[in-house]
N, C-alpha and C positions, 0 to 999 in steps of 0.2 A: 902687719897686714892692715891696709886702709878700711876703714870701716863706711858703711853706706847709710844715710836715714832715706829711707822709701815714703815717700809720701801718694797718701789715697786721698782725695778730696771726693766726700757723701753726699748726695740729697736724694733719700728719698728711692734707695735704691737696695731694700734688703733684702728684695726679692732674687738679683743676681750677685750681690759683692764674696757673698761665701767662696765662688769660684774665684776669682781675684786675688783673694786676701791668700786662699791655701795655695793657687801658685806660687805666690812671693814664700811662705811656709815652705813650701819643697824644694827650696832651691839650694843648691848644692852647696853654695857660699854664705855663709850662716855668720858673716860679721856685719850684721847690720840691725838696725829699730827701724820697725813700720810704725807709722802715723797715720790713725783714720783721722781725718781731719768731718767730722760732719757738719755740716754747713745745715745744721738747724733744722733738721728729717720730722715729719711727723709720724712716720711708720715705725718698724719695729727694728732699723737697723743697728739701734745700739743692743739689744739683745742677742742679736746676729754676732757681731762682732764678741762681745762679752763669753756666749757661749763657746765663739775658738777659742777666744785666749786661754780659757780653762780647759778647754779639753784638746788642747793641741800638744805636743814635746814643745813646741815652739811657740808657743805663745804666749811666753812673758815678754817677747820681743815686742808685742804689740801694745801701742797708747793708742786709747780713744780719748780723741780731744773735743767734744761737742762744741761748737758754736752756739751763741745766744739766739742768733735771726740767720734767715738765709740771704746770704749775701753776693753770693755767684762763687764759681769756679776759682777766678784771679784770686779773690779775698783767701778763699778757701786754701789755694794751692800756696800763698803767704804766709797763713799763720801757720801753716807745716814747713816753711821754710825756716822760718823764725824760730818754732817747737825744736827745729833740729839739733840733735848731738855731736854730727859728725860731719867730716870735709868734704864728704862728698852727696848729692844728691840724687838719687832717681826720682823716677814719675810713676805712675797705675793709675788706670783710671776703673773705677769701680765694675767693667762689666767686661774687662780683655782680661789677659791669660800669656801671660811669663812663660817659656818653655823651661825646664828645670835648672841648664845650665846657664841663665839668661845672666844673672850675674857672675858667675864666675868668669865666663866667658867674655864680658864687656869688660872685669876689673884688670883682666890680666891684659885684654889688649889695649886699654885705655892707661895701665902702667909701662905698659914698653914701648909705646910714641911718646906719652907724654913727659910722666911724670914732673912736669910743674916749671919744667925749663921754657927756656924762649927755642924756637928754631929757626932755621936758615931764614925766613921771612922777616924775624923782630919779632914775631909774635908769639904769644904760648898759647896752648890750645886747651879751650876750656871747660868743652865739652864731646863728647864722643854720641853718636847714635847709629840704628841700625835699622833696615826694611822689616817692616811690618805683612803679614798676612791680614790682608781685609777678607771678613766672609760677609757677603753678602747676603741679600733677602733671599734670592734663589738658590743661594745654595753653593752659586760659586766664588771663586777665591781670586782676587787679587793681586799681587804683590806692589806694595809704595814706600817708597818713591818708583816709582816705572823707570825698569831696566834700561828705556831707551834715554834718559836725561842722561848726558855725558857726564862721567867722574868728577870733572872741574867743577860742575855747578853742584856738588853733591857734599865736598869737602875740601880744604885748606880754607882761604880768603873766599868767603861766598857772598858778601854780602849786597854786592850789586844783581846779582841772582835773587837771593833771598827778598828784594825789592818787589823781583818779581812774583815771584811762586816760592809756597813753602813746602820743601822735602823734607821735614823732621817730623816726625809724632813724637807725642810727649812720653808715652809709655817706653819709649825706646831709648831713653836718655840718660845719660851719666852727666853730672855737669861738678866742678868746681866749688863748691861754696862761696870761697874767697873771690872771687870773679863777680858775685851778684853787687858787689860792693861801688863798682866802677858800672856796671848797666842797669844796677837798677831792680825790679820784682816787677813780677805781675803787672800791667795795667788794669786796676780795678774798673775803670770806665768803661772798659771793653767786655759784655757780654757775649760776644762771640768771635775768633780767630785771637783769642789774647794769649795763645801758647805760639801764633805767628809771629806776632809783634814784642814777646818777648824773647823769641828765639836771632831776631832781626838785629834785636840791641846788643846782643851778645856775639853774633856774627860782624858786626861792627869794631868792635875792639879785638876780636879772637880768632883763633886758627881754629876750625870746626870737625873732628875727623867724624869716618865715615867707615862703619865695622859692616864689612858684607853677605854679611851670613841674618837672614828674617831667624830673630829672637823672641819674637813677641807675635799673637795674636791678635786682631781686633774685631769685632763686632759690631756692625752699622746697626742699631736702631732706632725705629721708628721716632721715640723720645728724645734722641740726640741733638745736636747741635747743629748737626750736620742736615737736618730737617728742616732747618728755622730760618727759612729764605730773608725773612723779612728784617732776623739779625743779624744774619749773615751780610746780607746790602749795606745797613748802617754799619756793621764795624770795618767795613772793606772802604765806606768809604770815610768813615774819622778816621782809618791808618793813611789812607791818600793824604787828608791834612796833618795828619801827624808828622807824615816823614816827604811833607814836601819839596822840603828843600835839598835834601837829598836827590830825591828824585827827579829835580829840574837838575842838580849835579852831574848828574850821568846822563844828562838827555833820555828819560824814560818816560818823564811824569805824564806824557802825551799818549805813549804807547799802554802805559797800566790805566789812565783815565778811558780808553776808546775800550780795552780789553774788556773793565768794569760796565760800562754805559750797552757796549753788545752782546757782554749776556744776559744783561736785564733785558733790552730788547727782546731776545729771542723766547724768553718769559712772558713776555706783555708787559711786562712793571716799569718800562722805559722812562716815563713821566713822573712815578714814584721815585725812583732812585736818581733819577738828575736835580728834583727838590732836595732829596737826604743830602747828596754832593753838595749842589751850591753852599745848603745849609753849613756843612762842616768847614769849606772849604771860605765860606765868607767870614765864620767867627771864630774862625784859626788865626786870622790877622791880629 
């Protein structure tokens, strides 16, 4: 049986991770280490964590790794890759919710397409993931990636897709270990969409599948990432210089540059963020 190391990347968050961490604990497929990776908390999350490990059936499975300084997510989600034991990876993000069967149910279908072969394409596939329930502030619910994006952009070869929009949540993820070897980890430069731009390099070289059944719950809040307009602009637009040349490759770079620039517009930050552009996009040369 393939064993899994689960990595939690912390800051600052002991107020919700209990729920988190005992999803992963109740899940039916019990061959795996969790990794709280805390990225240098001033609260009381390593007490949090300390008190499952002891008082759980399961919770010798858990390493808390503290970090010296806080260093972002990418750094964070790194040295729990690095921490790891085992060939394969998942994702948790300190404040969503595993359904119980979340990994047994990835590992067995993530073993009977893949298992480590090439396929009809050349390619092997190096990671598997699955739709997510977003709840929202009101109360209502989600589903993402949205039912209406066609199959094709969702799994095998995605990565001219992936260029443009990203379908993956990190919580939702199985990936290869041996695969990071050839794309690479984390971009630590990127404060925010660095689970885009990591998930992009890996659709690059790999076949991606796509397990259809929301395994995983998440949580929009106000303190997220997903709040932070103003990192959210700069990293969307250093991945435009990032992955230029690709992008003038497929003929897109025009269509995600106008995409970027109009929803700042309709923002008011239009003038903000065509400075951040030029800026990346001039000392990317």
């Amino acid at each position: 049986m393939n064993h899994v190391s689960i990595i939690i990347p912390t800051y600052n968050r002991a107020n919700v991770i209990e729920n988190a961490i005992q999803s992963i604990l109740n899940q039916t497929y019990t061959e795996y280490e969790l990794l709280i990776i805390d990225d240098g908390s001033t609260d009381n999350t390593e007490e949090v964590v300390n008190t499952l490990a002891s008082t759980s059936t399961a919770g010798s499975r858990i390493r808390y790794i503290k970090m010296t300084e806080n260093k972002g997510v990418a750094a964070a989600r790194n040295e729990g890759i690095r921490q790891a034991q085992y060939d394969y990876i998942a994702f948790q993000d300190s404040d969503d919710y595993w359904k119980p069967d979340k990994l047994e149910r990835q590992m067995d279908y993530f073993n009977g397409i893949a298992s480590g072969t090439a396929s009809t394409t050349g390619r092997e596939t190096a990671l598997l993931y699955c739709p997510y329930e977003c709840q929202k502030q009101d109360g209502s619910t989600i589903l993402v990636p949205d039912t209406n994006i066609p199959l094709p952009e969702k799994q095998g070869i995605i990565y001219e897709h992936m260029l443009r929009r990203n379908t993956i949540g990190t919580p939702c993820v199985i990936l290869r270990k041996e695969c990071l070897d050839k794309t690479g980890l984390f971009n630590e430069n990127l404060r925010c969409l660095e689970d885009w731009e990591f998930f992009l390099r890996i659709s690059k070289h790999y076949e991606i599948a796509f397990q259809d059944e929301p395994l995983v719950k998440v949580n929009l809040s106000t303190d997220g990432v997903s709040h932070n307009i103003s990192g959210y602009y700069e990293a969307r637009c250093h991945m435009l210089a990032l992955h230029k040349d690709a992008l003038l490759q497929y003929g897109i770079f025009q269509d995600v540059t106008e995409d970027i620039l109009g929803s700042a517009e309709k923002l008011g930050i239009l003038q903000q963020v065509s400075r951040i552009m030029q800026f990346y996009l001039f000392n990317s040369q």
